[in-house]
C-alpha positions as CSV (number, residue, x, y, z in Angstrom):
1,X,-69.1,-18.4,29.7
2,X,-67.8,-21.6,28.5
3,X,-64.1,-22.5,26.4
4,X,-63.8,-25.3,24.0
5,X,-61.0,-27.6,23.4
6,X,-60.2,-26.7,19.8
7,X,-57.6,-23.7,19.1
8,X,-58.3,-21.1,16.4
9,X,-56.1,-18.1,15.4
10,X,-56.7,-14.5,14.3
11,X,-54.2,-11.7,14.0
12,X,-53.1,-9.3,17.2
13,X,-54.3,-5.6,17.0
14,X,-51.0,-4.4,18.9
15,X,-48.2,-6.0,17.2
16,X,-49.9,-7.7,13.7
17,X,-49.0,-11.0,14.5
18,X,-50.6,-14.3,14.4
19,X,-51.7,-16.1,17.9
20,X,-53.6,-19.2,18.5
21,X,-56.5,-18.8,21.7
22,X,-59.7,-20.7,22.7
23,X,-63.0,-19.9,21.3
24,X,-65.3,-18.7,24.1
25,X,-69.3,-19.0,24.2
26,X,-71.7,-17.2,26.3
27,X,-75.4,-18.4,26.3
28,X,-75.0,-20.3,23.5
29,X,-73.0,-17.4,21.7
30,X,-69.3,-17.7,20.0
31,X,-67.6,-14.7,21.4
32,X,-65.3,-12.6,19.3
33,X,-61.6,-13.4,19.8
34,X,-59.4,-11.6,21.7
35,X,-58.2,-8.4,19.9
36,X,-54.3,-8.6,21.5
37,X,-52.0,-11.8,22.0
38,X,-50.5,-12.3,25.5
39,X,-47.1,-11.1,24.7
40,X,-49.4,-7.0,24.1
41,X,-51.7,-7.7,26.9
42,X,-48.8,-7.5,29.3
43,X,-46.9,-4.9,28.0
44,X,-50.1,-2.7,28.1
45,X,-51.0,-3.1,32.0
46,X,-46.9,-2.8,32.3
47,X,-47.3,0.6,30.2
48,X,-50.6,1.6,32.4
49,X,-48.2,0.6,35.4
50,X,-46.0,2.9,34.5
51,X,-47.8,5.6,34.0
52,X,-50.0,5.4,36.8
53,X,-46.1,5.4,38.8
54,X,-45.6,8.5,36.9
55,X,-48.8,10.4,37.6
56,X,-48.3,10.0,41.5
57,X,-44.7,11.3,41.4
58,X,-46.0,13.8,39.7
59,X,-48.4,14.2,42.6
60,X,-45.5,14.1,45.2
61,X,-43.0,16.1,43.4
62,X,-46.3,19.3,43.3
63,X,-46.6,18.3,46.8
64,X,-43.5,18.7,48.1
65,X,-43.3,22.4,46.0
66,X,-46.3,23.6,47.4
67,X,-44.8,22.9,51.2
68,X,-41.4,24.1,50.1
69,X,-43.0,27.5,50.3
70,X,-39.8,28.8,47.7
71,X,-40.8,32.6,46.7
72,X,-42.5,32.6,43.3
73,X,-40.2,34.3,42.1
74,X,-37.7,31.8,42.0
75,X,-39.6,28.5,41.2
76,X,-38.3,26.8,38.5
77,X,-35.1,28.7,38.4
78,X,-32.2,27.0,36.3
79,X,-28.8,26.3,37.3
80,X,-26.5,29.6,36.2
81,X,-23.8,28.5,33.8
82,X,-21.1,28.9,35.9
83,X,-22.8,27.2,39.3
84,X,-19.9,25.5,41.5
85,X,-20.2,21.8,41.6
86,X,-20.2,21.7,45.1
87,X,-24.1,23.4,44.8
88,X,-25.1,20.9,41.8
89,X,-24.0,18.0,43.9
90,X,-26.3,19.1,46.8
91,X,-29.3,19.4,44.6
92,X,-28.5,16.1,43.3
93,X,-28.3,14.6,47.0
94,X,-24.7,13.8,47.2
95,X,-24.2,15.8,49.9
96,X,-26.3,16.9,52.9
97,X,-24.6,20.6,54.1
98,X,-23.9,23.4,52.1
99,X,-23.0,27.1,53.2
100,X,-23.0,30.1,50.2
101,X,-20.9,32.7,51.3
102,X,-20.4,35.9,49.1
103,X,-21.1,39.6,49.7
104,X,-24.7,41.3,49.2
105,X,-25.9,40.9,45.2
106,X,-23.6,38.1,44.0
107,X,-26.7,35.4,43.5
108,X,-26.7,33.4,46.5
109,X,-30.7,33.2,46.9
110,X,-30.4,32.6,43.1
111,X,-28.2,29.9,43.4
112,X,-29.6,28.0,46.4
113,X,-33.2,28.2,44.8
114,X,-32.1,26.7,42.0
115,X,-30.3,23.8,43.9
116,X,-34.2,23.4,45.8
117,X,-35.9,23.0,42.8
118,X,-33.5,20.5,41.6
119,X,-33.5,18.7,45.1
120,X,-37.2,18.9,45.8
121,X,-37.6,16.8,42.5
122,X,-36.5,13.9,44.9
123,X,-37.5,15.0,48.7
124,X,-39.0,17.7,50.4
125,X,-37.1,20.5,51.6
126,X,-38.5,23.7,53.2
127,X,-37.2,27.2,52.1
128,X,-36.9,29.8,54.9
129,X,-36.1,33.4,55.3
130,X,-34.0,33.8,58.2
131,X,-35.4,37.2,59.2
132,X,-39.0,36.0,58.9
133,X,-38.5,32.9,61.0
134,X,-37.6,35.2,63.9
135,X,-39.9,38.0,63.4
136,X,-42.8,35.2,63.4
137,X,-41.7,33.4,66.6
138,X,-42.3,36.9,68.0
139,X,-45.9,36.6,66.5
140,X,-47.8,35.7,70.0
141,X,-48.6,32.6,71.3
142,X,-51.0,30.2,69.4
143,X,-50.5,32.4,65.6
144,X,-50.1,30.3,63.4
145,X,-47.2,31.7,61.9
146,X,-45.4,31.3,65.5
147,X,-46.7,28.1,65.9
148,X,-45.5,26.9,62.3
149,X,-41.9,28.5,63.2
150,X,-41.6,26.7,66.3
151,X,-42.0,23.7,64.2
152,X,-39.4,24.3,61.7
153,X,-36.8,25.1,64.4
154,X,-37.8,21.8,66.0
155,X,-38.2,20.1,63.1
156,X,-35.5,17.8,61.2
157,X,-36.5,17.9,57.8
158,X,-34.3,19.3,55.3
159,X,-34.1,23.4,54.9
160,X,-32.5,25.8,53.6
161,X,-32.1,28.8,56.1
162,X,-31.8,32.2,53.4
163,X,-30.2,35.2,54.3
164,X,-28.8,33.9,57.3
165,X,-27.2,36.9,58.8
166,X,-30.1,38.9,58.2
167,X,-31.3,38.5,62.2
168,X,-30.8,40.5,65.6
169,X,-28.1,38.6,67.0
170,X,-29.4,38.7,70.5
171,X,-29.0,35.4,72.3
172,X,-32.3,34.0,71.8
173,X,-32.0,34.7,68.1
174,X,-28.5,32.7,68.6
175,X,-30.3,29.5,70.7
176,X,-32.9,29.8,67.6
177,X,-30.7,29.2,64.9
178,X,-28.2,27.0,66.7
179,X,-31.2,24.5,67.6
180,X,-32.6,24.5,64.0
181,X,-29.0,24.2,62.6
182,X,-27.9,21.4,64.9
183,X,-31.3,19.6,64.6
184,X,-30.6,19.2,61.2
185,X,-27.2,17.8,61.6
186,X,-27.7,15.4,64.1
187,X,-30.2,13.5,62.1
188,X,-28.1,14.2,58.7
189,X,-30.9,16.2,57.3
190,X,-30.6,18.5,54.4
191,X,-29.3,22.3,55.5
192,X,-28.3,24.5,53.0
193,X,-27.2,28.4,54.3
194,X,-27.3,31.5,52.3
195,X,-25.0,34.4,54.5
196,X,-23.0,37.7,53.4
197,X,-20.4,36.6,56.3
198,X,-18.0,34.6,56.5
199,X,-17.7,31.5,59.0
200,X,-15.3,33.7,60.9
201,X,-17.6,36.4,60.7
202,X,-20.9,34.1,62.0
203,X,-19.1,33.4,64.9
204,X,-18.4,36.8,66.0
205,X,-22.1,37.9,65.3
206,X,-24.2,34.3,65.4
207,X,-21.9,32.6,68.2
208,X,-19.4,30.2,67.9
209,X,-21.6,27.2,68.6
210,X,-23.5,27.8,65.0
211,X,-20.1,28.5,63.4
212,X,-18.7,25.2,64.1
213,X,-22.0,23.2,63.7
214,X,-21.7,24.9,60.0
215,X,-17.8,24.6,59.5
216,X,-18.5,20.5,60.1
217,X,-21.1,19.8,58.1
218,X,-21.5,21.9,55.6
219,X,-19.6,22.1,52.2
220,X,-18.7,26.3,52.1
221,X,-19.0,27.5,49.1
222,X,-17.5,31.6,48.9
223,X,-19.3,33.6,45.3
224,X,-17.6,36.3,44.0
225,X,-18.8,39.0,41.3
226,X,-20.0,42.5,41.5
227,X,-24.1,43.3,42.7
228,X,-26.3,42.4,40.3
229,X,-29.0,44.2,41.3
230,X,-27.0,47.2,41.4
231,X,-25.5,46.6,37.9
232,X,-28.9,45.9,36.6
233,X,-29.6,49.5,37.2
């Protein structure tokens, strides 16, 4: 394929104007002329660009939900109307601890699933249900179940640890959650706790070394209201 010296013009197929370009011949053969002028040509790869950049967050973000292992029942939950800021600011990622506090029925799981699902729109974060956690450590050696608990509690990627009282406080259930608690704060690592006790009151029962790691680095946030479940009714 060769070019010639002489400029001709025809009219661009993306925006309607007028460009000049270089006839081309192959074997002898004028070509036809380009259909777009450069100005198009540019902002079409830019626009493929961009939406090859959108496809593969969209390929992260379905990811990152399908490890988050969040109930089904509460994907895509929305924010209630009257959600604390402290909760909206840790979905957003402006800060790294929070602790929901409130008695049984008031919307904690809610609350914190919604805050996931906002959060995991940005990094992965791994929803776990205290009780199971410990019942699948118990599992046996080599289950996969045990062996995929023993890497959440070594892990230091962020969670959020549901229903937090909800375990035998025996002292290896206390070692448990203090080493998947603290592992999380020392490398500043997403935590967010869902408990029916107070900070006080996960001291008594959890141990004071998980009360304090808590007390530091989380935000506490206490919900009030009546049982919804039982109000539902």
């Amino acid at each position: 394929m060769s070019t010639t010296a002489e400029t001709e013009k025809t009219t661009c197929e993306g925006c309607g104007k007028e460009f000049a370009y270089q006839p081309a011949t192959f074997r002898g053969n004028t070509l036809p002329p380009p259909p777009q002028c450069g100005d198009c040509d540019d902002s079409d790869e830019a626009k493929q660009q961009a939406e090859e950049a959108a496809e593969q967050a969209r390929d992260r973000f379905h990811r990152r939900v399908k490890a988050a292992q969040l109930p089904s029942t509460l994907l895509e939950v929305a924010y209630p109307d009257n959600t604390h800021e402290a909760v909206r600011e840790w979905g957003a990622g402006k800060i790294q601890g929070l602790c929901l506090t409130g008695t049984v029925g008031v919307g904690k799981t809610y609350v914190a699933a919604a805050a996931t699902w906002d959060r995991l729109h940005r990094e992965s974060i791994r929803w776990v249900r205290t009780a199971q956690l410990l019942t699948h450590l118990r599992s046996g050696f080599g289950e996969s179940d045990s062996v995929t608990a023993k890497q959440i509690i070594a892990g230091t990627g962020g969670i959020v640890l549901d229903d937090l009282d909800k375990v035998n406080p025996t002292e290896y259930g206390r070692e448990v959650l203090f080493c998947a608690i603290d592992g999380r704060v020392q490398e500043g690592s997403p935590l967010l706790v869902t408990t029916n006790l107070t900070l006080g009151q996960i001291g008594d029962r959890l141990g004071e070394a998980v009360a304090s790691r808590l007390a530091g680095y989380c935000r506490t946030v206490s919900m009030q209201g009546d049982d919804r479940r039982v109000a539902r009714r």
